[in-house]
N, C-alpha and C positions, 0 to 999 in steps of 0.2 A: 245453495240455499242455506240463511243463516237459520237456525230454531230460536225460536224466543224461549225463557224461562219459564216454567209452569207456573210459576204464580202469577207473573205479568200477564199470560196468556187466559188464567179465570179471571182475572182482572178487568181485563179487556173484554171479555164474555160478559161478566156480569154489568160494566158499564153499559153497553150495546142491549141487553137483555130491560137494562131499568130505561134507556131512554127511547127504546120503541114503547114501554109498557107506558110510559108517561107518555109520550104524542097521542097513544090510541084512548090513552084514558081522557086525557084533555079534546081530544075531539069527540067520544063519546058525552062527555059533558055538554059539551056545543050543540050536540042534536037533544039531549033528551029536554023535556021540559022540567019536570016534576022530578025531584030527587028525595026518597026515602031510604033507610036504611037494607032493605032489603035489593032496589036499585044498584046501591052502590056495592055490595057485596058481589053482585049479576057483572056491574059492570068493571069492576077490579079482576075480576074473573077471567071474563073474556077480553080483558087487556093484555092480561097475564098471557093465555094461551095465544091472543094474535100475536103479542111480543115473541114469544116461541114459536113459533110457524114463519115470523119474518124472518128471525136468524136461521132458520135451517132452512129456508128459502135463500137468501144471500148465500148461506157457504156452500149450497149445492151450487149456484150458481157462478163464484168465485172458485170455490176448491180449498179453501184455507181453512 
């Protein structure tokens, strides 16, 4: 098994980290009606945190 380089590897984390955060935010958007400032702060949030529950969802279930 070859290792990748530590920085490719946060690299790699943080791309996967930003573009679950952005699909769940963008479909958050799709459902809600009404977007105020405090909205968006709730729903960057909990974009945030699904984005992080997906990736350690995928690596328990790959292993990587």
């Amino acid at each position: 098994m070859t290792r990748r380089p530590a920085g490719r590897t946060v690299l790699l984390a943080a791309a996967e980290l930003l573009a679950w955060w952005a699909a769940l935010a963008l479909l958050w958007l799709v459902l809600v009606s009404t977007v105020d400032t405090l909205e968006r702060i709730v729903g960057a949030s909990c974009a945030a945190l699904g984005a992080l529950l997906a990736r350690a969802g995928r690596r328990a279930v790959t292993w990587r």
